[in-house]
N, CA, C and O atoms as a GROMACS GRO file, in nm:
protein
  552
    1UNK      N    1   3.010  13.386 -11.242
    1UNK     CA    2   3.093  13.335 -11.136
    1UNK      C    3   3.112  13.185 -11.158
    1UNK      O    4   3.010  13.117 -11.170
    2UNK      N    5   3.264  13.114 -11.166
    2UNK     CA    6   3.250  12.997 -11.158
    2UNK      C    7   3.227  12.960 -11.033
    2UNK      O    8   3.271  13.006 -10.928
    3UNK      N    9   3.132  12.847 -11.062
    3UNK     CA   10   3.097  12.760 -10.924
    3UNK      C   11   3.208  12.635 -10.889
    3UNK      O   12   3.231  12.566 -10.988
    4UNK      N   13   3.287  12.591 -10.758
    4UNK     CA   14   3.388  12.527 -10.766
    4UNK      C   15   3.297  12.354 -10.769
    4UNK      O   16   3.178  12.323 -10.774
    5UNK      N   17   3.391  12.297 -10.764
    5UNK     CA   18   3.363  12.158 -10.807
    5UNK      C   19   3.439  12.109 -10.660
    5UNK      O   20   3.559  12.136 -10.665
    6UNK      N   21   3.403  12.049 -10.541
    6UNK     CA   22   3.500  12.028 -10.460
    6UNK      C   23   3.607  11.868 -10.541
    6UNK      O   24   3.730  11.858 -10.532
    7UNK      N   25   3.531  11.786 -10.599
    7UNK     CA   26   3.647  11.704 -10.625
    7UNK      C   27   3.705  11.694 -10.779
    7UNK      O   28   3.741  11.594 -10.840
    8UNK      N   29   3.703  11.842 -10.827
    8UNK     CA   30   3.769  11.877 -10.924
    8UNK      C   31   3.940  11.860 -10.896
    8UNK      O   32   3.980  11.857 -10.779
    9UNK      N   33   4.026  11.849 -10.998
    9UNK     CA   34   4.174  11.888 -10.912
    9UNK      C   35   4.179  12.042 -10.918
    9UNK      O   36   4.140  12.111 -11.012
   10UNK      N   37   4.254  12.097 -10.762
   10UNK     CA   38   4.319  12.232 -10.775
   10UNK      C   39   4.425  12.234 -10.880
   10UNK      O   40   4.504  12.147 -10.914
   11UNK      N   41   4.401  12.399 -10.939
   11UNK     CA   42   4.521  12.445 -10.996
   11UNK      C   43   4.558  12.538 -10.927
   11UNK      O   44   4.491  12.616 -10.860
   12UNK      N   45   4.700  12.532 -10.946
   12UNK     CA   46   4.754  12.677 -10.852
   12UNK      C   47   4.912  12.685 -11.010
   12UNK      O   48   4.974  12.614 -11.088
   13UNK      N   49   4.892  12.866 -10.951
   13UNK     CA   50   4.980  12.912 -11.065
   13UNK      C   51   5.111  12.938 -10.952
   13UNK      O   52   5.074  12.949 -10.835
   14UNK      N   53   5.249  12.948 -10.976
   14UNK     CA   54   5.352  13.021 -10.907
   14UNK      C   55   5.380  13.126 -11.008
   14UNK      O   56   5.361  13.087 -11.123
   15UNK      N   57   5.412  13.225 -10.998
   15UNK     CA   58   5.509  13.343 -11.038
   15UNK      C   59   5.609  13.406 -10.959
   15UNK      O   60   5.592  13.490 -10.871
   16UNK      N   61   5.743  13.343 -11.011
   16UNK     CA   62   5.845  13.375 -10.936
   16UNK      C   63   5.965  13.401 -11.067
   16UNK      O   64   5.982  13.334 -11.169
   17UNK      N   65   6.026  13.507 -11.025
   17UNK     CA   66   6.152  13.517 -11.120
   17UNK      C   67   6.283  13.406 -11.090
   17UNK      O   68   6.356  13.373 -11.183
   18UNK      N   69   6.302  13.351 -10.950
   18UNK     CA   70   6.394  13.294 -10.930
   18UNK      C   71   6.373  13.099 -10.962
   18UNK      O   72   6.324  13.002 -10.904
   19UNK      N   73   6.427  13.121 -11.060
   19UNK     CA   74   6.450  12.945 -11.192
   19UNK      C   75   6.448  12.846 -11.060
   19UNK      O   76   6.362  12.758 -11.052
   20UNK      N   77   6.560  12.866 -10.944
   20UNK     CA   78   6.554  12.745 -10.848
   20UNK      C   79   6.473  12.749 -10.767
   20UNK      O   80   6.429  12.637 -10.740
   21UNK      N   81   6.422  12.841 -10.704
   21UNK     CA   82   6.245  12.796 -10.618
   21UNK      C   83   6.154  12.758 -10.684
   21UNK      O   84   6.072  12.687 -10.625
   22UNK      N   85   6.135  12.783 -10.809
   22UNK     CA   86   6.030  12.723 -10.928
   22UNK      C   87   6.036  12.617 -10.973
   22UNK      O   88   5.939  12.559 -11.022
   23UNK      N   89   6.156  12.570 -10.966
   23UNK     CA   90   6.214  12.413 -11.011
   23UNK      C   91   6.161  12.312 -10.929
   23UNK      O   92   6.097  12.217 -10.976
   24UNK      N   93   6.198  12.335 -10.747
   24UNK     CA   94   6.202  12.301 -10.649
   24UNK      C   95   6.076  12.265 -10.594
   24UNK      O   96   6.046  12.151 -10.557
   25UNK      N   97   5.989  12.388 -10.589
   25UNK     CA   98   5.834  12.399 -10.593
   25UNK      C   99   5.769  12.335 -10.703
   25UNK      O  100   5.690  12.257 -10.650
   26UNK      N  101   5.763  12.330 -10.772
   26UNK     CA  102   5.718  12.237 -10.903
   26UNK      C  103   5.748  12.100 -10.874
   26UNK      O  104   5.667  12.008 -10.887
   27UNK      N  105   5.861  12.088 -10.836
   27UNK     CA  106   5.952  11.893 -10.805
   27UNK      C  107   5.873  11.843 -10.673
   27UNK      O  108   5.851  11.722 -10.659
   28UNK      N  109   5.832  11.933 -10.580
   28UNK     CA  110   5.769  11.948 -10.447
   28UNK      C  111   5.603  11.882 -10.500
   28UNK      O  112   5.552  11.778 -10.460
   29UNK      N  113   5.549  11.971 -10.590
   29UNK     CA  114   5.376  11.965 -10.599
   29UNK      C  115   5.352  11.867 -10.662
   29UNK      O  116   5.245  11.808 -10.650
   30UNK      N  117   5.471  11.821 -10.766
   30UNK     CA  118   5.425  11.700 -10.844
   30UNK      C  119   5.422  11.561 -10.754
   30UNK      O  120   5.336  11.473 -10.755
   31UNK      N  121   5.538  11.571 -10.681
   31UNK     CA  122   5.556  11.469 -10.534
   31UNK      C  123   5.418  11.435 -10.534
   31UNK      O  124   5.355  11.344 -10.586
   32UNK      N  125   5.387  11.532 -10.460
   32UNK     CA  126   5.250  11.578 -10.323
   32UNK      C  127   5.102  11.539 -10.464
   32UNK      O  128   4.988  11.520 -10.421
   33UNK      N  129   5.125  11.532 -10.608
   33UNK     CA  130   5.017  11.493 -10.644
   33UNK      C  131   4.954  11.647 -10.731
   33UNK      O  132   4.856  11.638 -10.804
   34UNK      N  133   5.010  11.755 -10.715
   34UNK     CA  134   4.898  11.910 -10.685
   34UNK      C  135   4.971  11.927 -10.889
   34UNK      O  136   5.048  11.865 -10.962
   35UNK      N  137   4.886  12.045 -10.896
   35UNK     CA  138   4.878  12.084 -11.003
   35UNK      C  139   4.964  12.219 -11.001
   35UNK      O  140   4.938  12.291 -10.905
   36UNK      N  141   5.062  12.268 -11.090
   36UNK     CA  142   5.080  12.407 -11.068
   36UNK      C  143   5.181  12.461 -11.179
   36UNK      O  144   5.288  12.404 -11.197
   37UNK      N  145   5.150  12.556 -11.242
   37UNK     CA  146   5.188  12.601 -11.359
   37UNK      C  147   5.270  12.742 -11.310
   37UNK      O  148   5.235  12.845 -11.253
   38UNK      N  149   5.391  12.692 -11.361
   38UNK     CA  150   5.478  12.807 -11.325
   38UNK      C  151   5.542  12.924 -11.441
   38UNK      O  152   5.558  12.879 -11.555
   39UNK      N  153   5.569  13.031 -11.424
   39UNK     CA  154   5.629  13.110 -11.494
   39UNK      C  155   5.733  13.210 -11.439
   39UNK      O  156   5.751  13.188 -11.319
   40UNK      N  157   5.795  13.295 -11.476
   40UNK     CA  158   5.868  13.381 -11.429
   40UNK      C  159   5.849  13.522 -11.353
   40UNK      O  160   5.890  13.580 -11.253
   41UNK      N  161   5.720  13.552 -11.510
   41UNK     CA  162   5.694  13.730 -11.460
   41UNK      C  163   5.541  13.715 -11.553
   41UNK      O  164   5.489  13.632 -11.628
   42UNK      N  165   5.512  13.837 -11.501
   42UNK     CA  166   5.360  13.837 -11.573
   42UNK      C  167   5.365  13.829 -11.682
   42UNK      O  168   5.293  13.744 -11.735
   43UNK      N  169   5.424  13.886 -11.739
   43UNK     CA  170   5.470  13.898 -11.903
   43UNK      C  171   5.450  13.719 -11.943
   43UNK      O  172   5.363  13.666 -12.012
   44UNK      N  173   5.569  13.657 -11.868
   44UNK     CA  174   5.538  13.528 -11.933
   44UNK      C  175   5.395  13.463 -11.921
   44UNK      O  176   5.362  13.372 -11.998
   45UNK      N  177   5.319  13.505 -11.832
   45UNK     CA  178   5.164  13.453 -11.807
   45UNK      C  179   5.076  13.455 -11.924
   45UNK      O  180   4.984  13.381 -11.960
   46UNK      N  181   5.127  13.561 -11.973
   46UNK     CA  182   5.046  13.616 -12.074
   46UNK      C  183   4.887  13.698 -12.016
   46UNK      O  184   4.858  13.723 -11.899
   47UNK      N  185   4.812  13.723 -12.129
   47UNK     CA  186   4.646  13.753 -12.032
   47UNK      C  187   4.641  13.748 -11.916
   47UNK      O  188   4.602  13.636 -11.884
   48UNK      N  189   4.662  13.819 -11.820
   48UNK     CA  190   4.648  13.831 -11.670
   48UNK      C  191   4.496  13.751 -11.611
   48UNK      O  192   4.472  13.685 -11.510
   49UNK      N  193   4.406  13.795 -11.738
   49UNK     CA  194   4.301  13.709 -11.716
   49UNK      C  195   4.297  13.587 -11.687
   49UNK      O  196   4.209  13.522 -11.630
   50UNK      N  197   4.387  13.559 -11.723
   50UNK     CA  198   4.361  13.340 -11.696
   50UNK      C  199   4.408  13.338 -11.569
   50UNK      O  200   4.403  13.220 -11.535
   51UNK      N  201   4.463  13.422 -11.456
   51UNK     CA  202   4.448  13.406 -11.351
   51UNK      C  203   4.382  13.337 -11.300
   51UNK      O  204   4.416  13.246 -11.226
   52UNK      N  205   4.211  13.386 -11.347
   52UNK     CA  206   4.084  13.354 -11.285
   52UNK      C  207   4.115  13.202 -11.332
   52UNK      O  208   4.148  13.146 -11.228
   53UNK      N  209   4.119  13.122 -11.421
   53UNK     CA  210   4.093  12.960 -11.376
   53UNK      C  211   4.218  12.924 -11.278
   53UNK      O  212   4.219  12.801 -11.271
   54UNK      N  213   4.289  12.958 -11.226
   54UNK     CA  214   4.338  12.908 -11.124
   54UNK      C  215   4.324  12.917 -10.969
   54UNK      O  216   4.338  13.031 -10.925
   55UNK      N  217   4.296  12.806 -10.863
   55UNK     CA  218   4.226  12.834 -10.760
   55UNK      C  219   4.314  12.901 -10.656
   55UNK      O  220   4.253  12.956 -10.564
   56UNK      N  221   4.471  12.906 -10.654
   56UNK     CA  222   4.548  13.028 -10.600
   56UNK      C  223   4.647  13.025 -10.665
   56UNK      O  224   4.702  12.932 -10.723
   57UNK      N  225   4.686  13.191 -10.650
   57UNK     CA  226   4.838  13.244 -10.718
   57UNK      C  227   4.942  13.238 -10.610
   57UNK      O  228   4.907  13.248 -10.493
   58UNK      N  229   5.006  13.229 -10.627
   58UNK     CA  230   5.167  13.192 -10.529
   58UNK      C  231   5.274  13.293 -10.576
   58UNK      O  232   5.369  13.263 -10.648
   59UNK      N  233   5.247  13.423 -10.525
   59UNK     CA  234   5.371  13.502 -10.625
   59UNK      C  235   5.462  13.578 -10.518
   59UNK      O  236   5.429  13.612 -10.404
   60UNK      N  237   5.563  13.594 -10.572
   60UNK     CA  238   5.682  13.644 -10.547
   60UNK      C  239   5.699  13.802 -10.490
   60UNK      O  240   5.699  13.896 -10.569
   61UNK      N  241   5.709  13.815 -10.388
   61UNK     CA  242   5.705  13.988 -10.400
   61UNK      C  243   5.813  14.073 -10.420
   61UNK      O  244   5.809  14.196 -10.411
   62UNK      N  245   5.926  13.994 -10.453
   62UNK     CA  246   6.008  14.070 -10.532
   62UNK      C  247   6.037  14.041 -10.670
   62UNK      O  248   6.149  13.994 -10.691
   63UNK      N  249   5.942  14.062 -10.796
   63UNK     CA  250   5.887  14.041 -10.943
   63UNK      C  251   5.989  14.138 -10.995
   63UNK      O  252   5.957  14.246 -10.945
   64UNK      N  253   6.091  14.154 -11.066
   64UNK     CA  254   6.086  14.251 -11.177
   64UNK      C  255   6.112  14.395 -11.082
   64UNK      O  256   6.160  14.418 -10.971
   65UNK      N  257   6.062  14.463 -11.174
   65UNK     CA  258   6.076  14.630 -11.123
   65UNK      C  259   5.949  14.643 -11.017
   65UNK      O  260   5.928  14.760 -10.987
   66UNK      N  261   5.865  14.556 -10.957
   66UNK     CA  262   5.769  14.579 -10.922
   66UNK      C  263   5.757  14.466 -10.799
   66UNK      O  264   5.779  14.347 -10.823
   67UNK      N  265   5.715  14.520 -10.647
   67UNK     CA  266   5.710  14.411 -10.510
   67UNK      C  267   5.597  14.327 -10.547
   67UNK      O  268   5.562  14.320 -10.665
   68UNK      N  269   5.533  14.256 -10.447
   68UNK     CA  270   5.452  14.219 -10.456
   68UNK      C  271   5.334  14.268 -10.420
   68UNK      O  272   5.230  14.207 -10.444
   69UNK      N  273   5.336  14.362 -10.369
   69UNK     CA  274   5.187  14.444 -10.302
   69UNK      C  275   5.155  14.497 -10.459
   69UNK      O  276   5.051  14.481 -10.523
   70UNK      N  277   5.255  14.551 -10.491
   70UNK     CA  278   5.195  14.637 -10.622
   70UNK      C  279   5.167  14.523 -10.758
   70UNK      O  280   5.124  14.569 -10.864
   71UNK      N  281   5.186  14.423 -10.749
   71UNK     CA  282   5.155  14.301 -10.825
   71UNK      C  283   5.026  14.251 -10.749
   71UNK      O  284   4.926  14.275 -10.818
   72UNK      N  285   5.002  14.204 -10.657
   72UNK     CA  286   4.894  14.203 -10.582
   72UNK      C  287   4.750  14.301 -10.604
   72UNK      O  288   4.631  14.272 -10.621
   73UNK      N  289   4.801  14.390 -10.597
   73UNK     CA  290   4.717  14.520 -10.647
   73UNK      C  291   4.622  14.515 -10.810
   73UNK      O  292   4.510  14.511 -10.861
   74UNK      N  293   4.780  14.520 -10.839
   74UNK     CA  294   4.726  14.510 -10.986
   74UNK      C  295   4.631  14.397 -11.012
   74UNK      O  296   4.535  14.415 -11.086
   75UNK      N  297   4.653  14.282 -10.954
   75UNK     CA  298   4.597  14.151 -10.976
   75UNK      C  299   4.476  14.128 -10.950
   75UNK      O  300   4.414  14.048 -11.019
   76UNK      N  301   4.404  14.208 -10.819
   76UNK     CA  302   4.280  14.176 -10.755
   76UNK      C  303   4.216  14.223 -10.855
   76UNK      O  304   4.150  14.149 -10.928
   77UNK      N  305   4.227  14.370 -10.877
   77UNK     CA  306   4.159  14.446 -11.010
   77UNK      C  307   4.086  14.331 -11.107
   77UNK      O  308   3.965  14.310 -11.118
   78UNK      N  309   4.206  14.254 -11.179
   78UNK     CA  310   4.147  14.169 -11.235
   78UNK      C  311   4.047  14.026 -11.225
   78UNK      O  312   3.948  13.985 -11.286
   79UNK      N  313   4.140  13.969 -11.103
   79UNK     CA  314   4.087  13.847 -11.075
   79UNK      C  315   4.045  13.845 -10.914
   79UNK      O  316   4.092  13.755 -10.844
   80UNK      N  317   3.984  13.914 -10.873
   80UNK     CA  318   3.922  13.939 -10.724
   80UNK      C  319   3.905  13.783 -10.692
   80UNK      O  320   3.944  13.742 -10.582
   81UNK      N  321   3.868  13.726 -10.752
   81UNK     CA  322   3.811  13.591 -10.685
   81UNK      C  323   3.955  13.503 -10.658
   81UNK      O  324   3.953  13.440 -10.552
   82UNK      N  325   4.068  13.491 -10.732
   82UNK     CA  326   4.116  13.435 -10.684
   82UNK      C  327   4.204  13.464 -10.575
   82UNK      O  328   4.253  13.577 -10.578
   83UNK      N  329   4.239  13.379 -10.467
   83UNK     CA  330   4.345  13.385 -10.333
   83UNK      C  331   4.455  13.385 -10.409
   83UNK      O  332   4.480  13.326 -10.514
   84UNK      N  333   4.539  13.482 -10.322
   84UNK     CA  334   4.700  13.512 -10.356
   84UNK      C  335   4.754  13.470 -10.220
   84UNK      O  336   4.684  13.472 -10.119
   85UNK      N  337   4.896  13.427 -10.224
   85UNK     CA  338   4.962  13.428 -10.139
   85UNK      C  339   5.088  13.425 -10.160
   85UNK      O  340   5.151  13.345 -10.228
   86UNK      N  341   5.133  13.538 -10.084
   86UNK     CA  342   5.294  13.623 -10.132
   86UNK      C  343   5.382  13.560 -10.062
   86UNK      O  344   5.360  13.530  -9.944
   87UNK      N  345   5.539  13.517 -10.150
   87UNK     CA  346   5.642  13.451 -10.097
   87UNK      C  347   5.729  13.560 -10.098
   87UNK      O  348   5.706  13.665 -10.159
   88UNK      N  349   5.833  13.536 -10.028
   88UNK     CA  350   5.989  13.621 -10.033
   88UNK      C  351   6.100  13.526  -9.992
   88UNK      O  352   6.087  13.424  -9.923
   89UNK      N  353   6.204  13.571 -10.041
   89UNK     CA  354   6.288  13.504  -9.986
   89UNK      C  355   6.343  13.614  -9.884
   89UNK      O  356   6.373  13.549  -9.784
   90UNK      N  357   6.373  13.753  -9.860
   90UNK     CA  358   6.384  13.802  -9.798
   90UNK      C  359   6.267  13.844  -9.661
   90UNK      O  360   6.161  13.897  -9.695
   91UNK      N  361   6.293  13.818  -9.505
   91UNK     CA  362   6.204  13.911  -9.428
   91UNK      C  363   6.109  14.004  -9.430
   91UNK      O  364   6.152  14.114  -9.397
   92UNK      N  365   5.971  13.999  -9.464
   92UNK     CA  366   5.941  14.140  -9.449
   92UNK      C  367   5.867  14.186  -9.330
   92UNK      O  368   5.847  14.089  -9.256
   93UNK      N  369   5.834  14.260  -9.297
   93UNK     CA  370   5.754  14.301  -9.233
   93UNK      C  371   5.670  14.383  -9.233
   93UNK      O  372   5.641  14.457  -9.139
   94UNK      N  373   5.600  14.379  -9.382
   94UNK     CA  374   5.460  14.440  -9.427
   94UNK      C  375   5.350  14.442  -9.344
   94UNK      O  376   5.318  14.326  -9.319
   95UNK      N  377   5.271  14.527  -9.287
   95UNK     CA  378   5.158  14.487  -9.199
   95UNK      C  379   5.025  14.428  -9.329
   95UNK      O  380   4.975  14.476  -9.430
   96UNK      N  381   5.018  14.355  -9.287
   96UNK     CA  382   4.916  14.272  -9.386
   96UNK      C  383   4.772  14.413  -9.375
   96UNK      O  384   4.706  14.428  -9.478
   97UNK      N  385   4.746  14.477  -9.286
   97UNK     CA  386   4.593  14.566  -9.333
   97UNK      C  387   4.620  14.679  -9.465
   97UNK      O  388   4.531  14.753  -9.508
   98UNK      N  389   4.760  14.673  -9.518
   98UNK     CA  390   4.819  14.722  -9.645
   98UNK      C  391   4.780  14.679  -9.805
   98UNK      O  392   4.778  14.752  -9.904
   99UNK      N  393   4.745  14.513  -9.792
   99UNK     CA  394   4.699  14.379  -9.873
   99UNK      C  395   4.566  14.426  -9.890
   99UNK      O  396   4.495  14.479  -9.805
  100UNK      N  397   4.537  14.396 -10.029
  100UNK     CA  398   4.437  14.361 -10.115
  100UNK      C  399   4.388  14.248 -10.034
  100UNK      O  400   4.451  14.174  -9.958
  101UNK      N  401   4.274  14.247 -10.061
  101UNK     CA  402   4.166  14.142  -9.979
  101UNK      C  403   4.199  14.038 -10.030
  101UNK      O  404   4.188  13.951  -9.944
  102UNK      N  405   4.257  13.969 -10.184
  102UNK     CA  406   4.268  13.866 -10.204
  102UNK      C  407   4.416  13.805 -10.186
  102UNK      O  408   4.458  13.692 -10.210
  103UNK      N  409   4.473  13.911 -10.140
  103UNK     CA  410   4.609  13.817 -10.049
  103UNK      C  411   4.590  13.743  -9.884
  103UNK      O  412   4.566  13.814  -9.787
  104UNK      N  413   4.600  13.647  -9.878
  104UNK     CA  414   4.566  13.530  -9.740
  104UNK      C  415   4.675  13.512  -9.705
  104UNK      O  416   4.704  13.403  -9.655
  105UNK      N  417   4.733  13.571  -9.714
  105UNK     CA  418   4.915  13.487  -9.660
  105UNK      C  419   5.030  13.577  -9.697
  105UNK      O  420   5.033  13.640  -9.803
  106UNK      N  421   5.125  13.582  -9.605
  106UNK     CA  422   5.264  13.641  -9.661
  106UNK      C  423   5.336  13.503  -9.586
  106UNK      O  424   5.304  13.477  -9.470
  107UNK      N  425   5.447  13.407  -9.668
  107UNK     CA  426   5.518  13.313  -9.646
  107UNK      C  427   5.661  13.342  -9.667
  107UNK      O  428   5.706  13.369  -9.779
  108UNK      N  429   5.722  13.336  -9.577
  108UNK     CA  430   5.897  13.333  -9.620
  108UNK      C  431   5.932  13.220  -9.680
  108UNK      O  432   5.894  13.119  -9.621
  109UNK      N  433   6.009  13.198  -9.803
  109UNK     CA  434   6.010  13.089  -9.855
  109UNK      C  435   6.153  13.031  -9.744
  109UNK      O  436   6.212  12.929  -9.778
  110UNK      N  437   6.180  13.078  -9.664
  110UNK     CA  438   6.247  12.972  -9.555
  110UNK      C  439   6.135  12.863  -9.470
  110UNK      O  440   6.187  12.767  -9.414
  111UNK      N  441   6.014  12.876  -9.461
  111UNK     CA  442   5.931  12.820  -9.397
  111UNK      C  443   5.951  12.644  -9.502
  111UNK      O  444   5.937  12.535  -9.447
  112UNK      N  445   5.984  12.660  -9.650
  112UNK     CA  446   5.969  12.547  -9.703
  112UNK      C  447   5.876  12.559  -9.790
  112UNK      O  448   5.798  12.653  -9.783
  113UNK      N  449   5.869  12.460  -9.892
  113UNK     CA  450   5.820  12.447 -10.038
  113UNK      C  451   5.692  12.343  -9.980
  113UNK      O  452   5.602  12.375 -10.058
  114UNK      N  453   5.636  12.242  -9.892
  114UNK     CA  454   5.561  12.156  -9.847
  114UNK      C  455   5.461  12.232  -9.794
  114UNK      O  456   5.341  12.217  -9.820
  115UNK      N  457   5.530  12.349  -9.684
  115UNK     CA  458   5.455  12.430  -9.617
  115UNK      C  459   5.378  12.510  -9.697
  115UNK      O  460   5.255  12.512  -9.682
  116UNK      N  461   5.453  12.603  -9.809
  116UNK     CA  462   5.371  12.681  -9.872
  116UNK      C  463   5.285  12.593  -9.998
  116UNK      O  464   5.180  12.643 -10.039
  117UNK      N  465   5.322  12.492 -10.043
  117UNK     CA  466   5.184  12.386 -10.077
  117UNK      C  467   5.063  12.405 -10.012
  117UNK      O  468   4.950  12.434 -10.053
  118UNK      N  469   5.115  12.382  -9.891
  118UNK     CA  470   4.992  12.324  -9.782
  118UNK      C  471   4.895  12.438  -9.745
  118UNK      O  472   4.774  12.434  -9.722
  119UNK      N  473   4.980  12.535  -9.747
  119UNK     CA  474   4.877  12.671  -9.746
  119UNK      C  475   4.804  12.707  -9.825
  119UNK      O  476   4.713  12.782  -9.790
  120UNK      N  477   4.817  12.669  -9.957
  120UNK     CA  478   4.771  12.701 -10.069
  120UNK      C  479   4.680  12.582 -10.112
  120UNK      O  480   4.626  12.568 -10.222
  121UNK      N  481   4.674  12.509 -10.019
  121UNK     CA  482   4.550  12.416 -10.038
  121UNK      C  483   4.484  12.473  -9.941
  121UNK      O  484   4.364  12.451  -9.956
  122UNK      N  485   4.510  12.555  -9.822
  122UNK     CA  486   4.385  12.523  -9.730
  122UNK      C  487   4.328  12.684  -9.794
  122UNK      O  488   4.211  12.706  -9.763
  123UNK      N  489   4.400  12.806  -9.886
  123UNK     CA  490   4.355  12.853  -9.940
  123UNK      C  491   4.212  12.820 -10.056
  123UNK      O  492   4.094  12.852 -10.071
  124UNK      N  493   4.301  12.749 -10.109
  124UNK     CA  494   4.162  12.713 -10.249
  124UNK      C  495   4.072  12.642 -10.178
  124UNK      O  496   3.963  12.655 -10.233
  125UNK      N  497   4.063  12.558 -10.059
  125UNK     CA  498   3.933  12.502  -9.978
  125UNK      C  499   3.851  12.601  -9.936
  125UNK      O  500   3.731  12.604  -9.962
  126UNK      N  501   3.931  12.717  -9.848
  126UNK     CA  502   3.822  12.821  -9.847
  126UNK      C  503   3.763  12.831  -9.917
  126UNK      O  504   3.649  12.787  -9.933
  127UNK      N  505   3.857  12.924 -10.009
  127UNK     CA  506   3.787  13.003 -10.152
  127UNK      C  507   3.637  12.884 -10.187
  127UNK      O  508   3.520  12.903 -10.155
  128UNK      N  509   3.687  12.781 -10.250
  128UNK     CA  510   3.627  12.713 -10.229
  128UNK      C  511   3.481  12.674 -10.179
  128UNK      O  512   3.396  12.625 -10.253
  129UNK      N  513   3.460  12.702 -10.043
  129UNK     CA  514   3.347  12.678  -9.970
  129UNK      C  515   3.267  12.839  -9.983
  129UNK      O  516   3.146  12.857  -9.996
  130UNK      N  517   3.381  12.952  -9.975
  130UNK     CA  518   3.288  13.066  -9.960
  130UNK      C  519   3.212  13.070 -10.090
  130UNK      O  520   3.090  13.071 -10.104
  131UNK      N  521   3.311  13.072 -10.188
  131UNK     CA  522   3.206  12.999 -10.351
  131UNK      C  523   3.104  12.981 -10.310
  131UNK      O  524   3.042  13.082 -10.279
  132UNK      N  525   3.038  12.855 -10.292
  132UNK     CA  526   2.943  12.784 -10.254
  132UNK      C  527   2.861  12.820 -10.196
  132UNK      O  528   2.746  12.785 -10.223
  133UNK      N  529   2.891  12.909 -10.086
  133UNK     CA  530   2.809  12.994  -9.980
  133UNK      C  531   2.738  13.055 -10.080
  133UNK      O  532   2.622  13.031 -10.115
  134UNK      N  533   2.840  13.159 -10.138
  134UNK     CA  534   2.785  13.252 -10.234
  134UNK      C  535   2.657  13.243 -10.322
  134UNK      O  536   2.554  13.309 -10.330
  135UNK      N  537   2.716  13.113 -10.396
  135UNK     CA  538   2.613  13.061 -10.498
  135UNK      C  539   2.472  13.026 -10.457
  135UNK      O  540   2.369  13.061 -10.514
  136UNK      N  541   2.487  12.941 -10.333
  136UNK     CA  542   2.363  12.911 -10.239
  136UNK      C  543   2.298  13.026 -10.158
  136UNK      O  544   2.184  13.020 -10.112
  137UNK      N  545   2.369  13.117 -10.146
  137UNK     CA  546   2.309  13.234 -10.068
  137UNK      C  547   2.202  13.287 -10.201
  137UNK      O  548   2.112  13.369 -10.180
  138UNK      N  549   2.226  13.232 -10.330
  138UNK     CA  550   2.144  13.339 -10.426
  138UNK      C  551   2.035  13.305 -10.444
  138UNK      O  552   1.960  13.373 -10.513
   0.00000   0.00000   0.00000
């Protein structure tokens, strides 16, 4: 288990197919200081594994041939530890007790590119502290 570093910098990954929220969001985090490595589709990620060094995923739930629950899904499998939090540009109204434990959030990307930053920091702070718990609980 990595142990977090609180004044390490966060990384956060986006995966989104759409070029102008990725542009936007990227132009947004560099502003704000944050770290965040973007791609299109899993495919471009490469190793699903390297998930795990990043302290949250930011993905898209409409990916490709595939939503985001079922990307979500697939994802915990691998990287349980890290927080997800699903964007759309469309409405949904998924009941979140549907979500993999490591999704914390469903965000309409109408809420804004600052907002879903900001969530995704108070994500990796959790994650973060429960880490810690963890490690100290042993």
């Amino acid at each position: 288990m990595k142990l977090p570093n609180q004044n390490q910098e966060k990384r956060y990954v986006l995966i989104d197919d759409d070029a102008s929220f990725r542009a936007v969001l990227l132009r947004a985090a560099h502003v704000s200081g944050i770290h965040v490595d973007v791609f299109e589709s899993l495919e471009e990620l490469g190793a699903v594994g390297l998930l795990s060094r990043y302290d949250v995923a930011i993905v898209d739930y409409d990916l490709g041939t595939l939503n985001g629950l079922e990307i979500a899904q697939y994802l915990e499998l691998l990287c349980r530890q890290t927080p997800m939090i699903l964007v759309s540009g469309k409405d949904r109204t998924e009941s979140s007790n549907q979500w993999p434990r490591s999704i914390k959030q469903f965000i309409p990307k109408s809420m804004g590119y600052s907002y879903i930053l900001e969530q995704a920091e108070k994500c990796a702070l959790e994650n973060s502290e429960n880490l810690l718990k963890m490690a100290n609980a042993i």
